[in-house]
PDBQT receptor file of N, H, CA, C and O in Angstrom, charges set to zero:
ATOM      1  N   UNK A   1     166.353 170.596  41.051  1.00  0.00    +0.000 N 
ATOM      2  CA  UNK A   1     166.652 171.778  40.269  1.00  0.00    +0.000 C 
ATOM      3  C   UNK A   1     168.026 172.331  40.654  1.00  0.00    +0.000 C 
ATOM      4  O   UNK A   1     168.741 172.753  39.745  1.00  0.00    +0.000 OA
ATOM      5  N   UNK A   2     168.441 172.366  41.866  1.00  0.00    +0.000 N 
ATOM      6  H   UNK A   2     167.860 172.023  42.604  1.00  0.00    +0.000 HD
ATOM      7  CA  UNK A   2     169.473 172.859  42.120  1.00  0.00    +0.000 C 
ATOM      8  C   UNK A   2     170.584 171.979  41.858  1.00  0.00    +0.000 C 
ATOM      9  O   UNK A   2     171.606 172.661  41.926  1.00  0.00    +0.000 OA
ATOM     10  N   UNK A   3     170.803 171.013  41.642  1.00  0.00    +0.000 N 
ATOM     11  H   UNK A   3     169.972 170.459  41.587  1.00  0.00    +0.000 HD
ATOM     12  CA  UNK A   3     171.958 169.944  41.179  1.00  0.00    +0.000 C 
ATOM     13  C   UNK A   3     171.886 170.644  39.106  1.00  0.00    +0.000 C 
ATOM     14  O   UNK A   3     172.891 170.954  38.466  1.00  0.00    +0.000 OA
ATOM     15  N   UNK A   4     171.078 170.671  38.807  1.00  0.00    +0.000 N 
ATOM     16  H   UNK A   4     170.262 170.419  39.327  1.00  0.00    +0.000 HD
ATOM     17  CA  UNK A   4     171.173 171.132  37.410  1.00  0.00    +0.000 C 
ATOM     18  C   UNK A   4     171.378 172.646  37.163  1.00  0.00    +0.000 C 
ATOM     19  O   UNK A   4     171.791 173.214  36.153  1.00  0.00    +0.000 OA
ATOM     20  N   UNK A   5     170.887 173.262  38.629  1.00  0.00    +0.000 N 
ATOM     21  H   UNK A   5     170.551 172.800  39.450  1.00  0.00    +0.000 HD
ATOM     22  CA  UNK A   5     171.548 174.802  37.816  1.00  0.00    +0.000 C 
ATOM     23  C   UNK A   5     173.294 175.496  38.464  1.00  0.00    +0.000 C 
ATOM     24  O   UNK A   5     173.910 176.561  38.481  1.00  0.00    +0.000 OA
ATOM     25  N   UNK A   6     173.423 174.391  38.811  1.00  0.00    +0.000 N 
ATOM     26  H   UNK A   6     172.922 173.526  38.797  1.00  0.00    +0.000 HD
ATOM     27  CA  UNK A   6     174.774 174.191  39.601  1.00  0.00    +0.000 C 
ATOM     28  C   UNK A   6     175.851 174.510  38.250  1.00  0.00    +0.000 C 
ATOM     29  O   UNK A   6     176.814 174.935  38.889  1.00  0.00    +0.000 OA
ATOM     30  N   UNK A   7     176.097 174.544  37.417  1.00  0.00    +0.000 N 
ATOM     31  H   UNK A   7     175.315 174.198  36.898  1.00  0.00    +0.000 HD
ATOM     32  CA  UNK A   7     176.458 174.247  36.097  1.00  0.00    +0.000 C 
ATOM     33  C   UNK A   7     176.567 175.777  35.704  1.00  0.00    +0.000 C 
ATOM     34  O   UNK A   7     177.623 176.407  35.663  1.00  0.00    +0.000 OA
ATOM     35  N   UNK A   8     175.144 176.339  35.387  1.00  0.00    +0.000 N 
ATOM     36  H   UNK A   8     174.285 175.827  35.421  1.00  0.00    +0.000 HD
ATOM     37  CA  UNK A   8     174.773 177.848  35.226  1.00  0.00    +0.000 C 
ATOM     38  C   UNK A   8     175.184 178.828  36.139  1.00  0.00    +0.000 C 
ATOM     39  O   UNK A   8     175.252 180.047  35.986  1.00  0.00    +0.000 OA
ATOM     40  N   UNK A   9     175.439 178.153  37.075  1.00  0.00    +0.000 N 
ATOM     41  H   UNK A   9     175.383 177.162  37.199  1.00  0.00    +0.000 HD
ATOM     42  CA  UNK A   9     175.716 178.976  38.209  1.00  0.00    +0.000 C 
ATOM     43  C   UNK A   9     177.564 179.328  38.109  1.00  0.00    +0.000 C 
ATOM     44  O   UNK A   9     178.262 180.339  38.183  1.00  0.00    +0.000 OA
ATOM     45  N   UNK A  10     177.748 178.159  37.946  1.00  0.00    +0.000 N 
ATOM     46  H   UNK A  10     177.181 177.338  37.887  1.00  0.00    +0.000 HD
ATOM     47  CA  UNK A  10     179.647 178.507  38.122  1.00  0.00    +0.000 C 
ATOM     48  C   UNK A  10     179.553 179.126  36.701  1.00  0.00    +0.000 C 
ATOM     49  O   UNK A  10     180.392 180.022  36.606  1.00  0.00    +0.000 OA
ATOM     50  N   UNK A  11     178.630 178.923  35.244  1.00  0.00    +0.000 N 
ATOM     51  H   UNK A  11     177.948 178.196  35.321  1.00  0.00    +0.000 HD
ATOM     52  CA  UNK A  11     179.426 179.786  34.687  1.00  0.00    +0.000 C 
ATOM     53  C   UNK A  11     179.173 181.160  34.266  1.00  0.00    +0.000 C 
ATOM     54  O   UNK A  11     179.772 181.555  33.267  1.00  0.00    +0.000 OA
ATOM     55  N   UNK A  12     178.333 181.991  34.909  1.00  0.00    +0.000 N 
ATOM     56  H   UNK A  12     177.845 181.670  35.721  1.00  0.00    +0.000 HD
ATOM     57  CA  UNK A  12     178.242 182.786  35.020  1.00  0.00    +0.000 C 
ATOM     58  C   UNK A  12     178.234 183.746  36.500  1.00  0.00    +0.000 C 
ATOM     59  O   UNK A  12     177.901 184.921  36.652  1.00  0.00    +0.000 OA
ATOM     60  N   UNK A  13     178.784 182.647  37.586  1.00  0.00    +0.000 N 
ATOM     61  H   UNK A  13     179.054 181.692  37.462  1.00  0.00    +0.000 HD
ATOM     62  CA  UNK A  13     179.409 183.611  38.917  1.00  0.00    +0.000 C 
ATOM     63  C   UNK A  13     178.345 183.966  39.766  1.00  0.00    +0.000 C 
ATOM     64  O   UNK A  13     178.426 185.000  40.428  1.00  0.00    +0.000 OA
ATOM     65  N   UNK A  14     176.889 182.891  39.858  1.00  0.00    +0.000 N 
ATOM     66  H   UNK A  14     176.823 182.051  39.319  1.00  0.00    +0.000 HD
ATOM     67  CA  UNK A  14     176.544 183.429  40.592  1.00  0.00    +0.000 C 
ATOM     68  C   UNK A  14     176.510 182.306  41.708  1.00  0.00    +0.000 C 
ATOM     69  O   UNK A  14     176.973 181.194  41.454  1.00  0.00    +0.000 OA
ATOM     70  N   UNK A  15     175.948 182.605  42.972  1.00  0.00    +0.000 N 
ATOM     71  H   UNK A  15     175.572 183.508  43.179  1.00  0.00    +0.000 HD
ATOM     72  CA  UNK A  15     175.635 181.969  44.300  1.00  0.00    +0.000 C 
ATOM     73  C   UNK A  15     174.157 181.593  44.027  1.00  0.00    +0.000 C 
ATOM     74  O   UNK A  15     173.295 182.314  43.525  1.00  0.00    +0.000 OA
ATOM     75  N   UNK A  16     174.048 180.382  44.439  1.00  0.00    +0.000 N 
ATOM     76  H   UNK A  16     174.749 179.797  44.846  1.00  0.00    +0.000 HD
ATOM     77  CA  UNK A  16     172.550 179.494  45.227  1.00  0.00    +0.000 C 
ATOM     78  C   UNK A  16     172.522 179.097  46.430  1.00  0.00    +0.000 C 
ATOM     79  O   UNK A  16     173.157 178.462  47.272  1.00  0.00    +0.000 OA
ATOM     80  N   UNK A  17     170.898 180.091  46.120  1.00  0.00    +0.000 N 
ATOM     81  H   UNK A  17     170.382 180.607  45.436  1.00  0.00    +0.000 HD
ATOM     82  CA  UNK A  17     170.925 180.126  48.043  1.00  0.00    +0.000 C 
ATOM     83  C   UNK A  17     169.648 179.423  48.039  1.00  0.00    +0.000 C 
ATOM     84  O   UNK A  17     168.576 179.900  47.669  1.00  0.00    +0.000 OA
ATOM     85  N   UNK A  18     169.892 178.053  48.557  1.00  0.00    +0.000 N 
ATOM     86  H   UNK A  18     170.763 177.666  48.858  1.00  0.00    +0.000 HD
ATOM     87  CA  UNK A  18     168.660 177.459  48.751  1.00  0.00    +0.000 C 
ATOM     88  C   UNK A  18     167.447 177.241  49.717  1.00  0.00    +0.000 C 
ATOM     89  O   UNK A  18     167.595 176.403  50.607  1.00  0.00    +0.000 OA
ATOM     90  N   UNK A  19     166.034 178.049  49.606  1.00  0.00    +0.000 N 
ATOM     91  H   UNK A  19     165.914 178.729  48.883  1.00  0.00    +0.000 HD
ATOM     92  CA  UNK A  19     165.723 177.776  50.992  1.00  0.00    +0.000 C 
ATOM     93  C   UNK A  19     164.199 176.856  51.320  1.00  0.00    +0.000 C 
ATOM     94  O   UNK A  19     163.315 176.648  50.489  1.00  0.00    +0.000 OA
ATOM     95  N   UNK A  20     164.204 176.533  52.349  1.00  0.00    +0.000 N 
ATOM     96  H   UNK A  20     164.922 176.702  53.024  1.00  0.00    +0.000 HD
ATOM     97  CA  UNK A  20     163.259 175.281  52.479  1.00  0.00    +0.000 C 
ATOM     98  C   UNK A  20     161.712 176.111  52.715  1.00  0.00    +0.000 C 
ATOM     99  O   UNK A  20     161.385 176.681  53.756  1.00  0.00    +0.000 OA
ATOM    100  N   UNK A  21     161.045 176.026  51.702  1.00  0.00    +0.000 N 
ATOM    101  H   UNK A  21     161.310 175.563  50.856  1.00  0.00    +0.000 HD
ATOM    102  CA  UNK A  21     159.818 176.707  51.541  1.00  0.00    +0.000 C 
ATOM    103  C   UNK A  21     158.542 176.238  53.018  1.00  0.00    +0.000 C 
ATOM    104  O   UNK A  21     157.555 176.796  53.497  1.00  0.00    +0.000 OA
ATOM    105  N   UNK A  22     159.104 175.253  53.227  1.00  0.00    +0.000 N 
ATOM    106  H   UNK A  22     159.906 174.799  52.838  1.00  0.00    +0.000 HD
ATOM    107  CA  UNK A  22     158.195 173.911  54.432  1.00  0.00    +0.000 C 
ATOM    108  C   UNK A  22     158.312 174.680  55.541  1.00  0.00    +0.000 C 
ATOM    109  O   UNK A  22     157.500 174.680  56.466  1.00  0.00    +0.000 OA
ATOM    110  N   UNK A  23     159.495 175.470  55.466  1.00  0.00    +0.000 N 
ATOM    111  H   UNK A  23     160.155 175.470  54.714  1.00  0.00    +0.000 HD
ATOM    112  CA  UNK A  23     160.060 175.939  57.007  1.00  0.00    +0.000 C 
ATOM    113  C   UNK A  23     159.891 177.419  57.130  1.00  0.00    +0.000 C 
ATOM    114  O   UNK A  23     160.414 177.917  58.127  1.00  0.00    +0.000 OA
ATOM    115  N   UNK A  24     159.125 178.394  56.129  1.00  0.00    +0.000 N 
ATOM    116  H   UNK A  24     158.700 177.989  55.319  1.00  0.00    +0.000 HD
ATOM    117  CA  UNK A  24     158.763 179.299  56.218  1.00  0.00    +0.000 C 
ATOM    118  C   UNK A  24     157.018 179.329  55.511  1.00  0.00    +0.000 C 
ATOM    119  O   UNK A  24     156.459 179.135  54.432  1.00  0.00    +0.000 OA
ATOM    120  N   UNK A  25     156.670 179.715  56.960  1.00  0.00    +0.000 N 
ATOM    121  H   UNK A  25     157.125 179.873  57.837  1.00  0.00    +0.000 HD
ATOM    122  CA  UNK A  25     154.774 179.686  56.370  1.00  0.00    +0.000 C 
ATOM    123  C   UNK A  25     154.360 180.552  55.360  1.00  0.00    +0.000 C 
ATOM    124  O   UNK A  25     153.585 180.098  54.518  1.00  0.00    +0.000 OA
ATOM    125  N   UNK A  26     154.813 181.986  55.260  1.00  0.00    +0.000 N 
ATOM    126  H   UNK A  26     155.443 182.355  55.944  1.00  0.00    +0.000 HD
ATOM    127  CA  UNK A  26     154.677 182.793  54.317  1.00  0.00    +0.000 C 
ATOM    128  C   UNK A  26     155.010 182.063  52.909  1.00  0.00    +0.000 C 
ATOM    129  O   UNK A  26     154.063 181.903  52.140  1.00  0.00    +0.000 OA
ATOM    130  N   UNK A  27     156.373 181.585  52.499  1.00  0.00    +0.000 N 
ATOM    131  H   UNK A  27     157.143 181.716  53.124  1.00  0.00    +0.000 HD
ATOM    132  CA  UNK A  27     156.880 181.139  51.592  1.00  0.00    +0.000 C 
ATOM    133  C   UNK A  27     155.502 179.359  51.237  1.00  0.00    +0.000 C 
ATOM    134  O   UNK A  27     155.104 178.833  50.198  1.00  0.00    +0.000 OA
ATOM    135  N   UNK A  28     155.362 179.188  52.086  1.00  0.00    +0.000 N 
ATOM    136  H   UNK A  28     155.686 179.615  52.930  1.00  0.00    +0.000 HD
ATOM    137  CA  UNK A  28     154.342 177.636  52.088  1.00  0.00    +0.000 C 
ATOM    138  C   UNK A  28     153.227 177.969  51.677  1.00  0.00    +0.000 C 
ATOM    139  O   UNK A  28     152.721 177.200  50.861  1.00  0.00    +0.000 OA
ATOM    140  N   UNK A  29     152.363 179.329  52.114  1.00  0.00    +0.000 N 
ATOM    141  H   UNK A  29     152.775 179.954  52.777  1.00  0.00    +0.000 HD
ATOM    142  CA  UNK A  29     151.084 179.424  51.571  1.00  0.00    +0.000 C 
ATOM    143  C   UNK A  29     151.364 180.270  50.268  1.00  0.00    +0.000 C 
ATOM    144  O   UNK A  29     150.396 180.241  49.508  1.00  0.00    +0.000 OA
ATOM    145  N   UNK A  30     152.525 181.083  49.763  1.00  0.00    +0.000 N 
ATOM    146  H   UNK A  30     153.311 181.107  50.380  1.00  0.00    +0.000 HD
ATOM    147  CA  UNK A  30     152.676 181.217  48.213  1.00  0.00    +0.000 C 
ATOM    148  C   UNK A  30     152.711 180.539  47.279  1.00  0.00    +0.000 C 
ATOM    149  O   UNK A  30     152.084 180.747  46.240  1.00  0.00    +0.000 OA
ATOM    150  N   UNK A  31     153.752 179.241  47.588  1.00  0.00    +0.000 N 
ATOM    151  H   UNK A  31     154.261 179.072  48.432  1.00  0.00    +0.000 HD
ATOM    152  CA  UNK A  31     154.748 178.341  46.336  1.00  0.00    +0.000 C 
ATOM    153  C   UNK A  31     153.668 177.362  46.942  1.00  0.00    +0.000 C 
ATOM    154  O   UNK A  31     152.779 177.468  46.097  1.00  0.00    +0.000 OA
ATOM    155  N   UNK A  32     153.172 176.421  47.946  1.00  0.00    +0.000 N 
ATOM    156  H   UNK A  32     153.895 176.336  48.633  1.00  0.00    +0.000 HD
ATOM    157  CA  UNK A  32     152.593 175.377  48.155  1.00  0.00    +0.000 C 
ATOM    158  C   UNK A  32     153.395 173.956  47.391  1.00  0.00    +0.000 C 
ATOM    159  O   UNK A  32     154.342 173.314  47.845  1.00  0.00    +0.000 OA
ATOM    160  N   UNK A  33     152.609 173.733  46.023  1.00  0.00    +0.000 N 
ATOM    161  H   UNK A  33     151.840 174.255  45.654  1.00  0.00    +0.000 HD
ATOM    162  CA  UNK A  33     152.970 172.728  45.750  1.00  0.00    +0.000 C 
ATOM    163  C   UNK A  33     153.728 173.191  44.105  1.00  0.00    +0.000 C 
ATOM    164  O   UNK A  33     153.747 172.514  43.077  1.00  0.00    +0.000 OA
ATOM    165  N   UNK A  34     153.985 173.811  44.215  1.00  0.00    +0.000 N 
ATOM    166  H   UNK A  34     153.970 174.360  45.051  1.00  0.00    +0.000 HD
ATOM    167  CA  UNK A  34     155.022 175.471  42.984  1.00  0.00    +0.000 C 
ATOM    168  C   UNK A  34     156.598 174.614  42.932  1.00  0.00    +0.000 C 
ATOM    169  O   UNK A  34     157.174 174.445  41.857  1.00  0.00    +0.000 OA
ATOM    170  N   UNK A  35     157.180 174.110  44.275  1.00  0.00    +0.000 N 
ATOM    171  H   UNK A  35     156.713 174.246  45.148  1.00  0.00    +0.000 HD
ATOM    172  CA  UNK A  35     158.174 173.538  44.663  1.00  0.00    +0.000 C 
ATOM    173  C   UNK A  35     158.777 172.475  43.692  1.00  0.00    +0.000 C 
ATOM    174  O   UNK A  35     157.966 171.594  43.404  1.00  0.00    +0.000 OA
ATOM    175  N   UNK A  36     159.913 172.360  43.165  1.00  0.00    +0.000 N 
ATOM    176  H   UNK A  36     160.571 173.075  43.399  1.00  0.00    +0.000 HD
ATOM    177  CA  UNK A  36     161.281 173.567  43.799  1.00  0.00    +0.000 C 
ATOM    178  C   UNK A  36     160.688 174.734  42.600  1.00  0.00    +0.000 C 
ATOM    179  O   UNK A  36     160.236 174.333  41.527  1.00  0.00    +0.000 OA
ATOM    180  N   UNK A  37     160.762 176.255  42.957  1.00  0.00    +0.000 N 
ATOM    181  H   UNK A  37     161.129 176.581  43.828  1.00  0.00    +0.000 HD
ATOM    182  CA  UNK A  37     160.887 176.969  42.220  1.00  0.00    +0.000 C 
ATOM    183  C   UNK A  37     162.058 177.678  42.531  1.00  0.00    +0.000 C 
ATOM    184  O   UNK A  37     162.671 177.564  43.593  1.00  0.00    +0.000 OA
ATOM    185  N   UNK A  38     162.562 178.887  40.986  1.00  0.00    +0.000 N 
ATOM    186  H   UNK A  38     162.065 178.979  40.123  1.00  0.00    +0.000 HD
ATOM    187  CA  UNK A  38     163.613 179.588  41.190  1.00  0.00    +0.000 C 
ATOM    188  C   UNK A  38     163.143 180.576  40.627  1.00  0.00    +0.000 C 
ATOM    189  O   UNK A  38     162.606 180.678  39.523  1.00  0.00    +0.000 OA
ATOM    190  N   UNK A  39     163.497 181.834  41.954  1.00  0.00    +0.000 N 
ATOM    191  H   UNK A  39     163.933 181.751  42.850  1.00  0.00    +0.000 HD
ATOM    192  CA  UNK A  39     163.426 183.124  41.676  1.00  0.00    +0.000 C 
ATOM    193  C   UNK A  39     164.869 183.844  41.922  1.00  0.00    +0.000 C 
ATOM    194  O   UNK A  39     165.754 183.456  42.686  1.00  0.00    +0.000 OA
ATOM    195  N   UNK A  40     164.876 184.818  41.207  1.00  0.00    +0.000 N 
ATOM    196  H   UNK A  40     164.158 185.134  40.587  1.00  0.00    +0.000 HD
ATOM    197  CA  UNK A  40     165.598 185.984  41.437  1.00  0.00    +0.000 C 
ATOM    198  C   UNK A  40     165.307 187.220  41.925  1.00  0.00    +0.000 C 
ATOM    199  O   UNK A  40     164.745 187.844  41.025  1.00  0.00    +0.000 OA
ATOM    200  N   UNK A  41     165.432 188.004  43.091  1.00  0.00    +0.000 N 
ATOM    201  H   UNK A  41     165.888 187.497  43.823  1.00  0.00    +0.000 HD
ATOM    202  CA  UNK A  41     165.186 188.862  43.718  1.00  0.00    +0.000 C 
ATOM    203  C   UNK A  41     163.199 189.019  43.560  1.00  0.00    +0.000 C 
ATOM    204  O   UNK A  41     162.438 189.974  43.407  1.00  0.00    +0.000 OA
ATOM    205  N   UNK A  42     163.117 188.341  43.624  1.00  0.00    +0.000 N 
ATOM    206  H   UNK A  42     163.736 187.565  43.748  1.00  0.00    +0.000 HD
ATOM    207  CA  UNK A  42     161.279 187.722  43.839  1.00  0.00    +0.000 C 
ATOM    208  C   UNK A  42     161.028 188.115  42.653  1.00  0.00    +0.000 C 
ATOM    209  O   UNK A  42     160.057 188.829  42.400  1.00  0.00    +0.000 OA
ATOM    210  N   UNK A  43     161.765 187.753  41.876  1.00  0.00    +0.000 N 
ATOM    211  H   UNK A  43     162.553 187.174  42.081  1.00  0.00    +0.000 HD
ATOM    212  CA  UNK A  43     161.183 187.332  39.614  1.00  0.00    +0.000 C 
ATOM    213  C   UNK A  43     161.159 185.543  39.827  1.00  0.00    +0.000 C 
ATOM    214  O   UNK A  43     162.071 184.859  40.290  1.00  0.00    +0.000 OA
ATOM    215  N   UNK A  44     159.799 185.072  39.323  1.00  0.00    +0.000 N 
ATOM    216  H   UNK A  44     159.057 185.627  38.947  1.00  0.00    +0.000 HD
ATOM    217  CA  UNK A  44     160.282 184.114  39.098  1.00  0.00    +0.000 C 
ATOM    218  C   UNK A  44     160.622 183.382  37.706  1.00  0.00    +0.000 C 
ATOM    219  O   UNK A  44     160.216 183.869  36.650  1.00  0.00    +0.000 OA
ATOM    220  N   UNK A  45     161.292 182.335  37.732  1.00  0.00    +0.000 N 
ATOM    221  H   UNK A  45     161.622 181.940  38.589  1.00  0.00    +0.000 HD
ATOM    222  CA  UNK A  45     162.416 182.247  36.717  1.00  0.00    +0.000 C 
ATOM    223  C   UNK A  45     162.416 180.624  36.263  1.00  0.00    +0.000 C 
ATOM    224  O   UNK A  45     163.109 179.960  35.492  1.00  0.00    +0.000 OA
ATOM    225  N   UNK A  46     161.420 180.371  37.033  1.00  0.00    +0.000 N 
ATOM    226  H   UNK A  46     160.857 180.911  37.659  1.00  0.00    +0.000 HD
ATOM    227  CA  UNK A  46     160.876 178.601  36.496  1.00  0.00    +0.000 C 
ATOM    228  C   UNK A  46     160.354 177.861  37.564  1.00  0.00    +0.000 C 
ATOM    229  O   UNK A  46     160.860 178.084  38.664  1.00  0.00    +0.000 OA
ATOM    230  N   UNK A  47     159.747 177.299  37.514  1.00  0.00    +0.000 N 
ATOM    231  H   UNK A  47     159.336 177.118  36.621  1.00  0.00    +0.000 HD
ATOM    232  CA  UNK A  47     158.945 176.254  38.765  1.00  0.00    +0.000 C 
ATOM    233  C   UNK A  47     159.259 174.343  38.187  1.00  0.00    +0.000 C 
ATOM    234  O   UNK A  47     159.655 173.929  37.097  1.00  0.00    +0.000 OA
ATOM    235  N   UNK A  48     158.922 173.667  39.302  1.00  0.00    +0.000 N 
ATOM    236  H   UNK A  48     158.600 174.003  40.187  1.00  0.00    +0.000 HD
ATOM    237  CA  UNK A  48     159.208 172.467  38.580  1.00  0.00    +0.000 C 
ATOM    238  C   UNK A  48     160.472 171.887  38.246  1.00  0.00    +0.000 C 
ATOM    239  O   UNK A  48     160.893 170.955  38.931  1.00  0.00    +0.000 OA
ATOM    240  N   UNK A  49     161.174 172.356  37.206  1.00  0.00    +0.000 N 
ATOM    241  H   UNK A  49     160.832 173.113  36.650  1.00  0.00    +0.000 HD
ATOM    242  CA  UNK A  49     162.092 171.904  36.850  1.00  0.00    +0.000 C 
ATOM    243  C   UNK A  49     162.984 173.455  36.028  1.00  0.00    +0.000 C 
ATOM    244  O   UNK A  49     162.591 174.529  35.572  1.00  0.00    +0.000 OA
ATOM    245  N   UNK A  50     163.964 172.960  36.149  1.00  0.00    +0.000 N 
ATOM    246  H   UNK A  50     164.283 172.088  36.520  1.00  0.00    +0.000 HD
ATOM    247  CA  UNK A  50     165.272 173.925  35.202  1.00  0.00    +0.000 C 
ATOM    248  C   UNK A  50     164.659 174.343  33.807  1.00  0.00    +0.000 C 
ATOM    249  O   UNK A  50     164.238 173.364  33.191  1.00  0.00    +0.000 OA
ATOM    250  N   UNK A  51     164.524 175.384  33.243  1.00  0.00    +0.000 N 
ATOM    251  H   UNK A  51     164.866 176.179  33.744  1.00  0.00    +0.000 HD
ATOM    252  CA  UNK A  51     164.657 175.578  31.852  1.00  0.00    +0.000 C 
ATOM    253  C   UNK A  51     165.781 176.677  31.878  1.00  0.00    +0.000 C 
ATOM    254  O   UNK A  51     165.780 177.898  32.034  1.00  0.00    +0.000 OA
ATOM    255  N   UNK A  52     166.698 175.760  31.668  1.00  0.00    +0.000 N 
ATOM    256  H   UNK A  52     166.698 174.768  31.541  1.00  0.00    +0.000 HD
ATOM    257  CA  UNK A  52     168.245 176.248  30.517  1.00  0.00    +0.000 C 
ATOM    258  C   UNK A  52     168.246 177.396  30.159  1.00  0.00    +0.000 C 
ATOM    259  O   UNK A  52     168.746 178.481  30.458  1.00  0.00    +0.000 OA
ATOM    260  N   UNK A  53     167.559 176.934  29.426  1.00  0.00    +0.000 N 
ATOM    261  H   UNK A  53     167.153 176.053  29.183  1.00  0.00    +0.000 HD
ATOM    262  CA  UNK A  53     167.744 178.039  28.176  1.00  0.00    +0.000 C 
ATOM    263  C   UNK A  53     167.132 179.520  28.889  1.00  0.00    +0.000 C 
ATOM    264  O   UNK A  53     167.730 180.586  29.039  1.00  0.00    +0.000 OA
ATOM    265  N   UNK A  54     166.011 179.228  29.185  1.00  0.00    +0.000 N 
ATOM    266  H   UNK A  54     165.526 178.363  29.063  1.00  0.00    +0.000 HD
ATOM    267  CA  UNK A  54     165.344 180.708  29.564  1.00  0.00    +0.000 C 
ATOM    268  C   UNK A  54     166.045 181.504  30.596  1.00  0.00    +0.000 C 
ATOM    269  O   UNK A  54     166.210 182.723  30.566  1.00  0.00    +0.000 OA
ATOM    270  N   UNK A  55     166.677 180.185  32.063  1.00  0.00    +0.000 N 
ATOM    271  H   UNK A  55     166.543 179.194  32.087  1.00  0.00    +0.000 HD
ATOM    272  CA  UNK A  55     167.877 181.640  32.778  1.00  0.00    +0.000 C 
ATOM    273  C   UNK A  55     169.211 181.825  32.674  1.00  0.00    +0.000 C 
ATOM    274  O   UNK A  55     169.983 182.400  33.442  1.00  0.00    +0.000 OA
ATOM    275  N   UNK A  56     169.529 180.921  30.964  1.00  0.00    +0.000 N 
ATOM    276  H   UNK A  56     168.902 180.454  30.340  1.00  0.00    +0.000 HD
ATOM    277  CA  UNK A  56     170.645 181.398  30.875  1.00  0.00    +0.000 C 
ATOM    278  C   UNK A  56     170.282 182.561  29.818  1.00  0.00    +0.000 C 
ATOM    279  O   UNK A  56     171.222 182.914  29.106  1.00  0.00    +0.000 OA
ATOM    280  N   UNK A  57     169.074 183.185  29.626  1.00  0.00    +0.000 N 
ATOM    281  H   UNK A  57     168.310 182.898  30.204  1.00  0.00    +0.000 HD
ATOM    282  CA  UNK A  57     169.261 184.013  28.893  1.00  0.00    +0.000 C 
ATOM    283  C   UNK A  57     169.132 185.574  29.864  1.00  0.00    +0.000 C 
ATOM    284  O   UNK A  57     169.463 186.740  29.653  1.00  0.00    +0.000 OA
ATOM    285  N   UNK A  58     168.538 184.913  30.876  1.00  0.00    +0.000 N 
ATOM    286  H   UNK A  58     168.269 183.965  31.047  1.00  0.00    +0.000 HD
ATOM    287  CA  UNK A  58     168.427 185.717  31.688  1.00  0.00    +0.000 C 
ATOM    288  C   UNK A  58     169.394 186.264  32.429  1.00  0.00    +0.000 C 
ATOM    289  O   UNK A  58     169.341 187.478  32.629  1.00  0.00    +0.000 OA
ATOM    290  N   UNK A  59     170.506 185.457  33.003  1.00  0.00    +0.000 N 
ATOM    291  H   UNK A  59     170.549 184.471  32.841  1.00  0.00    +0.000 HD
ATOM    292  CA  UNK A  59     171.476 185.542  33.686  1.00  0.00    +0.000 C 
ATOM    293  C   UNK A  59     172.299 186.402  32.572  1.00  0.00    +0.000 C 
ATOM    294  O   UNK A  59     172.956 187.371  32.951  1.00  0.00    +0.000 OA
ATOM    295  N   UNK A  60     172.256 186.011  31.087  1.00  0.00    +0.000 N 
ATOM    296  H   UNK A  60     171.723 185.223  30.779  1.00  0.00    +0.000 HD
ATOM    297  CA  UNK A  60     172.957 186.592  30.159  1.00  0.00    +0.000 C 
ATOM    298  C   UNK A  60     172.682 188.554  30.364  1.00  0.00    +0.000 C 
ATOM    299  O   UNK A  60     173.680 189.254  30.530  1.00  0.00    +0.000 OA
ATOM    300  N   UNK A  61     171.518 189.089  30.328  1.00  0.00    +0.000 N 
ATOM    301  H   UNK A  61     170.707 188.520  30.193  1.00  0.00    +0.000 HD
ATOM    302  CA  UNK A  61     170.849 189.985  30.259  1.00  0.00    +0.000 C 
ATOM    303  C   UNK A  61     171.482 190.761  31.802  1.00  0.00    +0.000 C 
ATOM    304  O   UNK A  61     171.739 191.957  31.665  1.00  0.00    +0.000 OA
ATOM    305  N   UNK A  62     171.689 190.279  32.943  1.00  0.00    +0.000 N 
ATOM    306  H   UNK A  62     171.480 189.308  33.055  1.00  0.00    +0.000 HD
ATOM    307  CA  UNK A  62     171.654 190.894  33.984  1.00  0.00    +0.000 C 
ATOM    308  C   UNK A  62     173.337 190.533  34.740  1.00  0.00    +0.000 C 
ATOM    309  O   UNK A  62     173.934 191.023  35.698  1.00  0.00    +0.000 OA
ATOM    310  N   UNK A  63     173.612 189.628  33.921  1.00  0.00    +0.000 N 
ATOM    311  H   UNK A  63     173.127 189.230  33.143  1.00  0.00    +0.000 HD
ATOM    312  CA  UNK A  63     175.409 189.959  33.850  1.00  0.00    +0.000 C 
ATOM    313  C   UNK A  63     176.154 191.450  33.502  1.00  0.00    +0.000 C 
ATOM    314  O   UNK A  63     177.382 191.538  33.486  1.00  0.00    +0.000 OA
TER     315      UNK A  63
């Protein structure tokens, strides 16, 4: 996921901060097998895989 939102990211200016869910227990008994997911300030914003469209509409909205 993060190689594809790499793209979204430069063009709308933001930073990815990637972190290893394995290596925090709290984060392991939430997401489990959820992984890779992407949240924003603990919204989440897709699990699995990238959908495009939905945080670039999002990113659009909070630009």
């Amino acid at each position: 996921m993060e190689l594809a939102l790499r793209p979204l990211a430069a063009e709308f200016g933001v930073v990815i901060d990637v972190v290893d869910v394995d290596a925090d227990p709290e984060l392991e008994t939430r997401y489990s097998e959820l992984v890779p997911v992407l949240l924003h300030e603990g919204r989440e914003l897709c699990r699995y895989f990238l959908e495009a469209s939905k945080v670039r509409d999002y990113l659009s909205k909070i630009s």
